[in-house]
Every structure is written in structure tokens, then in C-alpha cells.
KEZA-909322 format. One line per 2 residues: number of its first residue (from 1); their letters; for each residue x, y, z of N, C-alpha, C. Coordinates in steps of 0.001 Angstrom, whole numbers, plus 500000, padded with zeros to 6 digits. Layout:
residues N
NUM = A = X:Y:Z:X:Y:Z:X:Y:Z; ...
This chain:
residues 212
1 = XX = 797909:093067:636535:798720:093720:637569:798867:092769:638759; 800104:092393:639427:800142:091993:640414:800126:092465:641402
3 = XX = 798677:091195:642486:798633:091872:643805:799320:091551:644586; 798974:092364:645606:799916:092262:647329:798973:092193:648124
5 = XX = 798216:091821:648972:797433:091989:650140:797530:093133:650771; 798683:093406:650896:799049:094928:651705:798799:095666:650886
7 = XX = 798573:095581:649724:798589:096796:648430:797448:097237:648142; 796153:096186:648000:795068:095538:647562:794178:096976:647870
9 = XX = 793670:097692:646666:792673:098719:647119:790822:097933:646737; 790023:097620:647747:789068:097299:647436:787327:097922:648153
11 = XX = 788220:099003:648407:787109:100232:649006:786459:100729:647690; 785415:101011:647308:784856:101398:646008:784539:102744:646051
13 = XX = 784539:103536:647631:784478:104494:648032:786151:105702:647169; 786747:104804:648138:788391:105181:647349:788564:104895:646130
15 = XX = 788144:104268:644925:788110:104003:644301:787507:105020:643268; 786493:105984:643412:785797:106811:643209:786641:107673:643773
17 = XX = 786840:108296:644361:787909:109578:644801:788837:109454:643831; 789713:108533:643485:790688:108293:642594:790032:108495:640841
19 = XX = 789608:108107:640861:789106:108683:639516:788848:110542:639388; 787912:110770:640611:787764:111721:640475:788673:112715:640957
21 = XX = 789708:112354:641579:790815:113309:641157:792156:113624:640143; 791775:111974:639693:792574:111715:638446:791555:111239:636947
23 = XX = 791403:112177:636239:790107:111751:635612:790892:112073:634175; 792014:111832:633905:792748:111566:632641:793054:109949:632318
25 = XX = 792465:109552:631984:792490:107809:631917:793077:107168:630415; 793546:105991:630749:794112:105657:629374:792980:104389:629106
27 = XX = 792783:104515:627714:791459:102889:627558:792812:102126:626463; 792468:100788:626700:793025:099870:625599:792136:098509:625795
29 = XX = 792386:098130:624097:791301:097106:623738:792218:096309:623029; 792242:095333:623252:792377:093955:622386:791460:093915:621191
31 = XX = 791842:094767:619923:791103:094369:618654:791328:093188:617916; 790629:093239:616886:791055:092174:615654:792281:092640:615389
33 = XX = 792715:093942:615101:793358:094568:614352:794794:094521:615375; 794867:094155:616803:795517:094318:617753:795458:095516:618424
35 = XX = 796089:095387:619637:796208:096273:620787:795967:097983:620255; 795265:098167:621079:794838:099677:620324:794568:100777:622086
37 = XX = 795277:101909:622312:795331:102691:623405:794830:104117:622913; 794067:104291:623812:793703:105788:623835:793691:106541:624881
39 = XX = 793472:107862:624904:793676:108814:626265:792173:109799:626075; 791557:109689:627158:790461:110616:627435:790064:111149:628979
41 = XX = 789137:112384:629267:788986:112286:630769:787618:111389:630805; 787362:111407:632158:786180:110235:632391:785659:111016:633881
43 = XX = 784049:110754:633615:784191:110866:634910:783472:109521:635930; 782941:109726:637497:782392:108602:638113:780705:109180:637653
45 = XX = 779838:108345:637153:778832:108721:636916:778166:108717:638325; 777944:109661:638712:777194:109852:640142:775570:109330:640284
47 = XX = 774984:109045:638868:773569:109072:639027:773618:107216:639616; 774766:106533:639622:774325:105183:639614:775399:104870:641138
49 = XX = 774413:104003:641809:774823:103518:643083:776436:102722:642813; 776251:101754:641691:777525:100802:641737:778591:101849:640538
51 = XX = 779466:101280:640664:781146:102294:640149:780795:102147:639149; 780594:103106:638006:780347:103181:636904:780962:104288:636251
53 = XX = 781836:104813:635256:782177:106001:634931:781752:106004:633340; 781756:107370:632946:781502:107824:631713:782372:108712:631356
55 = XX = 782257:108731:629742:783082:109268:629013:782865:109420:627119; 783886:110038:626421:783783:109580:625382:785111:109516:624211
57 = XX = 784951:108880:623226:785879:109261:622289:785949:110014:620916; 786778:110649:620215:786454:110782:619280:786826:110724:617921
59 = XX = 785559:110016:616924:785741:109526:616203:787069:110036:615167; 787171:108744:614616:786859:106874:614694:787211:106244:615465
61 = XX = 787962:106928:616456:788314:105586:618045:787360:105104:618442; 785975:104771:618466:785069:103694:618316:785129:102785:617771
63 = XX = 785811:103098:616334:785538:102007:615536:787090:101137:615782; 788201:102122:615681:789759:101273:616260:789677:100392:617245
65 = XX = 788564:101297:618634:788453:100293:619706:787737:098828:619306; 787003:099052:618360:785865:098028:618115:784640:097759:619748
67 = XX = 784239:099791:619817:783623:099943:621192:782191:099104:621182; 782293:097865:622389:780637:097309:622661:781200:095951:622263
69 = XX = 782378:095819:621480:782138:094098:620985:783048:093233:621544; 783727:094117:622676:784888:092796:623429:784915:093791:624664
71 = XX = 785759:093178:625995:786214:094219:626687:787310:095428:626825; 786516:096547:627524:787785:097500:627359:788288:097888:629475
73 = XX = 789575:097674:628636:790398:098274:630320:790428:099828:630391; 790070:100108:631388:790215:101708:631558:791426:101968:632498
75 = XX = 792760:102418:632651:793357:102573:633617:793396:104254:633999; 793520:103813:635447:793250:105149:636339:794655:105720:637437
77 = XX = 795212:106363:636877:796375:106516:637683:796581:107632:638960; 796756:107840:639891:796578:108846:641057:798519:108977:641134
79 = XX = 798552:109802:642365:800063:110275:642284:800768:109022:642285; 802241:109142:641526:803200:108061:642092:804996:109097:642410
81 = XX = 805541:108159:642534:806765:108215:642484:807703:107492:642635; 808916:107568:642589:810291:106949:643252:810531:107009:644774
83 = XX = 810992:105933:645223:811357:106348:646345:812933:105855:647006; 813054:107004:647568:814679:106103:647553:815421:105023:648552
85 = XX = 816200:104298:648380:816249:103520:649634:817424:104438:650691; 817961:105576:650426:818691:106288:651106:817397:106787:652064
87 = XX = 815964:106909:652175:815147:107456:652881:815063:106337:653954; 815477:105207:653827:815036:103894:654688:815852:104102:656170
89 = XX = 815862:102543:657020:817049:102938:657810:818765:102796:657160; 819863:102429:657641:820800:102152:657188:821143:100735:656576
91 = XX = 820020:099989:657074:820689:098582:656420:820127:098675:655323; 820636:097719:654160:820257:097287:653416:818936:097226:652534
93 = XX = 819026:098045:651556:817080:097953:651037:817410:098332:649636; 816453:098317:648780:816568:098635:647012:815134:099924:646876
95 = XX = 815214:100393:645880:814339:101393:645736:813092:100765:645312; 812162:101511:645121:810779:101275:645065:810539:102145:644725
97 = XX = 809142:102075:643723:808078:103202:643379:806567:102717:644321; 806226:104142:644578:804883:104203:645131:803905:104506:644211
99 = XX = 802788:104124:644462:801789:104538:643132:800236:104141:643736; 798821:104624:642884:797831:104167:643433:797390:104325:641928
101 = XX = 796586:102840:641906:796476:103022:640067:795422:101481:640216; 793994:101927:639566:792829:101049:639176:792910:100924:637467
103 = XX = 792220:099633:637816:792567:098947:636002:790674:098178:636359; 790144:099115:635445:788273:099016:635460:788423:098143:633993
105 = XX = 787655:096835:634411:787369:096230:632746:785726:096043:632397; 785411:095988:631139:784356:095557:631352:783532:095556:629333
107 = XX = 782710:095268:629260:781931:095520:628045:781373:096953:627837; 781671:097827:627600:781324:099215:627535:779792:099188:626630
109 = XX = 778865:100470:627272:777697:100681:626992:777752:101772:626043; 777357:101941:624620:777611:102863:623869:776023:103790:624522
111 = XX = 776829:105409:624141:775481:106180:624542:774865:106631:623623; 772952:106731:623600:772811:107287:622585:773523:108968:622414
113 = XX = 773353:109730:621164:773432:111059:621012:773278:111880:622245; 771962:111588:622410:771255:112625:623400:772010:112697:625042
115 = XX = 771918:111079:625333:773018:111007:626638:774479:111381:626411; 774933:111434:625183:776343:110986:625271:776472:113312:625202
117 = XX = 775543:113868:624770:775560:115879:624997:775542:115921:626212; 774612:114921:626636:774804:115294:628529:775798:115015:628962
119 = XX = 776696:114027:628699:777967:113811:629454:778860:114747:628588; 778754:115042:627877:779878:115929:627005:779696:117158:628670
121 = XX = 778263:118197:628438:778532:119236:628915:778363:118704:630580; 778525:117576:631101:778710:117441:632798:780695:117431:632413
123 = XX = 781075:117088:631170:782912:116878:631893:783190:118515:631334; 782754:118966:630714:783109:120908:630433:782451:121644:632021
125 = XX = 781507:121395:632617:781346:121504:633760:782346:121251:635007; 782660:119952:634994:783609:119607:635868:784582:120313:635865
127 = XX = 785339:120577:634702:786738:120848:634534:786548:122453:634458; 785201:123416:634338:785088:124872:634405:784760:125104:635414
129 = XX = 783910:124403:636657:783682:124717:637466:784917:125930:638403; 786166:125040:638388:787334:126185:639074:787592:127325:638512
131 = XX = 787069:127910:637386:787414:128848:636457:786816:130110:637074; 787283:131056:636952:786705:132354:637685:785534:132862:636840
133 = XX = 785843:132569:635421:784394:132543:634521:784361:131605:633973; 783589:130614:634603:783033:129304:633728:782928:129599:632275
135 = XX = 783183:128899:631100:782616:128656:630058:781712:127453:629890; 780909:127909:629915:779643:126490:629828:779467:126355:628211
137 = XX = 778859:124578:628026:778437:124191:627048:777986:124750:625911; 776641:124871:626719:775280:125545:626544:775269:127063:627076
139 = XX = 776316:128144:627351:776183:129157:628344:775670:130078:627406; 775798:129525:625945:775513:130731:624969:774485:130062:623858
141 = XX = 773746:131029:623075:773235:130567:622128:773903:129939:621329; 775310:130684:620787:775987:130621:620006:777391:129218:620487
143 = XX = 777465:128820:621425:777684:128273:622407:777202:127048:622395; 776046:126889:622315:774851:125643:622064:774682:124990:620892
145 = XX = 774752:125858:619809:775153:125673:618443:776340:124800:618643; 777379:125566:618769:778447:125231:618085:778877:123615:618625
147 = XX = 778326:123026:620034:778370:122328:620721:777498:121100:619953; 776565:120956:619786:775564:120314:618900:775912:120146:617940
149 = XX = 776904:120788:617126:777971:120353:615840:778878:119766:615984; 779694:119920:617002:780683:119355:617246:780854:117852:618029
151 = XX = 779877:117832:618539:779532:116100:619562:779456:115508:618567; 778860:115904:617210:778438:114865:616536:779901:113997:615942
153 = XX = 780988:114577:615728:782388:113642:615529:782540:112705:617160; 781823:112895:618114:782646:112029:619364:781188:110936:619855
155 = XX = 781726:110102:620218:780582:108890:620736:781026:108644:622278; 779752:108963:623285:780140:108552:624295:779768:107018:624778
157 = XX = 780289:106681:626065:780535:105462:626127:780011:105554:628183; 779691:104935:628527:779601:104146:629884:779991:102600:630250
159 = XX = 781061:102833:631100:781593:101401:631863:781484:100940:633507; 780289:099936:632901:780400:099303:634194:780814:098835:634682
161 = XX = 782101:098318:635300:783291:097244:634969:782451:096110:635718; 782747:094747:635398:782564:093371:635807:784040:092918:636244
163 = XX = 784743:093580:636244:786394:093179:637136:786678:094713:637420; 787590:094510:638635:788534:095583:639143:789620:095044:639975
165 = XX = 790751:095698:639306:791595:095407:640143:792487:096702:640685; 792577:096804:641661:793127:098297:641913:794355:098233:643309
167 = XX = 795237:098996:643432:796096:098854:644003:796749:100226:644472; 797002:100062:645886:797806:101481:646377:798460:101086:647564
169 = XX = 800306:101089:646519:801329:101207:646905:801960:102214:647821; 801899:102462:649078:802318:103435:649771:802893:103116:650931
171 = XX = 803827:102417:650665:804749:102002:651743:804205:101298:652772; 803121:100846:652590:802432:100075:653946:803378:099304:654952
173 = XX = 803820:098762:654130:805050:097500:655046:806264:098296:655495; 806216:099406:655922:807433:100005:656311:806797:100424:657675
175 = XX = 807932:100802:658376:807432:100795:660426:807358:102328:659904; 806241:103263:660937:805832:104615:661234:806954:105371:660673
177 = XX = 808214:104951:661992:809192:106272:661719:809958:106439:659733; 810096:105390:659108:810157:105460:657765:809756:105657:657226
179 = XX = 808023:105661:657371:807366:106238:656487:807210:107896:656810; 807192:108592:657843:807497:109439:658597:808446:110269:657333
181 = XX = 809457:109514:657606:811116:109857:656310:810420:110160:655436; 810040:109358:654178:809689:109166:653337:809115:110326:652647
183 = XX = 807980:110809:653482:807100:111832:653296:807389:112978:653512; 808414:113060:654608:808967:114343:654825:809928:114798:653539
185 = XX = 810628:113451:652730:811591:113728:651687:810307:114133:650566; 809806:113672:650034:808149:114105:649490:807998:114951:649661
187 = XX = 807676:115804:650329:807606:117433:651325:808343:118191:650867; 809572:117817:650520:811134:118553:650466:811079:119359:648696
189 = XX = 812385:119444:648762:812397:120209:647908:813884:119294:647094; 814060:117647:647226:814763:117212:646302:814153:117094:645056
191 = XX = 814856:115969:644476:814820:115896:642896:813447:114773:642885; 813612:114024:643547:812171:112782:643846:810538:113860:644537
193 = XX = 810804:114975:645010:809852:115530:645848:808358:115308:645122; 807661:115190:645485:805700:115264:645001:804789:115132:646272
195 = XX = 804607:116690:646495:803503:116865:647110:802182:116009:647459; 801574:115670:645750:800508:114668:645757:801302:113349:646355
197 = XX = 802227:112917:646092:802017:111672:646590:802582:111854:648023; 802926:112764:648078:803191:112528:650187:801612:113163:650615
199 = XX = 800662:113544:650187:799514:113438:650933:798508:112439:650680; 798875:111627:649849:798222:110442:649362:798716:109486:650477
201 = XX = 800156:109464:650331:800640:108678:651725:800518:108796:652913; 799818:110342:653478:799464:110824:655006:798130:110168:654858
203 = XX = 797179:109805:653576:796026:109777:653847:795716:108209:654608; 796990:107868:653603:797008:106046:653201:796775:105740:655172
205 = XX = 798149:106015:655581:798861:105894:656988:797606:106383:658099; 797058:107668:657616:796548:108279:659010:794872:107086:658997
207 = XX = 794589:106509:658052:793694:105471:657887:793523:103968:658800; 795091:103800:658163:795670:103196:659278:796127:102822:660510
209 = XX = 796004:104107:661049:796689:104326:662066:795100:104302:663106; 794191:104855:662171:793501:105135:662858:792124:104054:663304
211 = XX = 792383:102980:662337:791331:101310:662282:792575:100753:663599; 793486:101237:663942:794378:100196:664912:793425:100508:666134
């Protein structure tokens, strides 16, 4: 991915928020066999100080990935969009997309069994927690069973990445009152409108605004 200086996300703090509000990730590996993509959620493993997330797949995408024996990219995507150059001033400009999107690489740590049930029932957690009745893992006998049968088709995985490159596009290089525009058209109710990414962009700006 190419950087920008102005673009350049290298807060590890933000970096972690972004995952964890976007925790649908795509992995791809450079096999023998060639390029091979998959889709899973992930989460930031909280028990470890440095950026580490977990996850898993399920089988045989271990073995497609060829998981543990080369590196795998994890990409992490947060809101994007279009933006139009009719939002700019009157002179002259071309459109652009906004976006905030980390690309984690690294040698992935296969988990045993036992760790890889614990991360199974922390991402059924995560994602039940909002539920007015949780369904947990383990919430049932029958529940616990059926869970303990079923992990056994998926292998989880932990990545520590040894590269990151991450980036969030949000109009930085544009003066206040345009970005101002921008967000308010975001806000709106056209055909380009996204909520998430005009508060991604208040977050980007009011950050900014506020280290001046």
C-alpha cells in the first residue's frame, strides 16, 4: 500500500480501535499453490501488551493457507467512501475515496485445541454481548457439547505482526471549511452519505485540531 505522511496511521492505540470495531478481516497468503484469500472475524488479543490479534479458520483453510510456514497479511478495513469533488471549493479538483485500512503481516502462531475453545467462545462473546439474550458458548450443557464438537473442524491462529502498515485517509490536506463540507454531505441523506465515515472524519479532524 502506498504511503502519504499525511495519511500514515502509526498510533497502535488507533490501530486497536480499528480492528475492534471492524473485526471482519480478510487473510491472504502467498502459497506454493498461489495466492489464496480468506474472510474471518478476529479479535485484538487484550491479554498481550504489543498488537496482537486472534482468530481462526476453518478447516482446511490451514492447510490452503499453508498456516505457520510463510507470512500471512491480515487486512483490516474501517469506514470508507467516495468523495465528491462537487463538495470541494469551485476550482478545479478530481474525486477521491476516503478510507482507514491496516495491512498486519507476520508468521502466524498456530493455537493449541485448548487455546484456540478459548478464543472460539471470547469472539461468540464479543459479538453476543449486544444481544438482549446472550447465547453463550458454554451457556448450556447441551451448548458445551455441541461446541467441543464443532471447534474440532476450525484451527485457531494468533498474529503478531513483525510489519504494519496502516493508513487513514480522511481528507487531512483539505483547509477546515472543506472538510466541514465534506462531512456535512456524509451527514446528508445523498447517494455518497455514510454516517461511519463522517464520524471517523470528526474524530480524525477534532484530533487535530486539538494537538494544534
Amino acid at each position: 500500500m502506498r504511503q502519504n505522511p499525511s495519511f500514515t496511521l502509526a498510533d497502535p492505540t488507533e490501530i486497536k480501535r480499528l480492528i475492534r470495531d471492524n473485526p471482519w478481516a480478510t487473510l491472504v497468503s502467498n502459497t506454493s499453490e498461489g495466492l489464496v484469500a480468506s474472510h474471518y472475524p478476529v479479535l485484538v488479543d487484550e491479554s498481550r501488551e504489543e498488537l496482537s490479534i486472534v482468530t481462526h479458520v476453518g478447516r482446511p483453510d490451514e492447510q490452503l493457507h499453508e498456516l505457520g510456514e510463510h507470512e500471512l497479511l491480515v487486512i483490516i478495513q474501517g469506514p470508507h467512501g467516495y468523495i465528491s469533488p462537487g463538495w470541494y471549493d469551485p476550482k478545479p479538483a478530481v474525486p477521491t475515496w476516503n478510507f482507514i485500512v491496516a495491512h498486519l503481516s507476520g508468521v502466524p502462531e498456530i493455537l493449541s485445541d485448548e487455546e484456540n475453545f478459548r478464543v472460539l467462545g471470547k469472539l461468540v462473546d464479543h459479538f453476543e454481548d449486544p444481544m438482549p439474550n446472550p447465547r453463550r458458548m458454554e451457556g448450556t450443557p447441551e451448548n458445551a457439547a455441541y461446541a467441543q464438537r464443532i471447534s474440532s473442524g476450525t484451527v485457531g491462529l494468533r498474529l503478531t505482526p513483525t510489519r504494519i502498515v496502516a493508513k487513514s485517509k480522511m481528507s487531512q490536506n483539505q483547509p477546515a471549511h472543506t472538510v466541514d463540507r465534506i462531512v456535512a454531505e456524509l451527514e446528508g441523506d445523498g447517494p455518497y452519505a455514510s454516517t461511519a465515515l463522517a464520524a471517523e472524519m470528526r474524530r480524525v479532524h477534532d484530533r487535530m485540531r486539538a494537538a494544534r
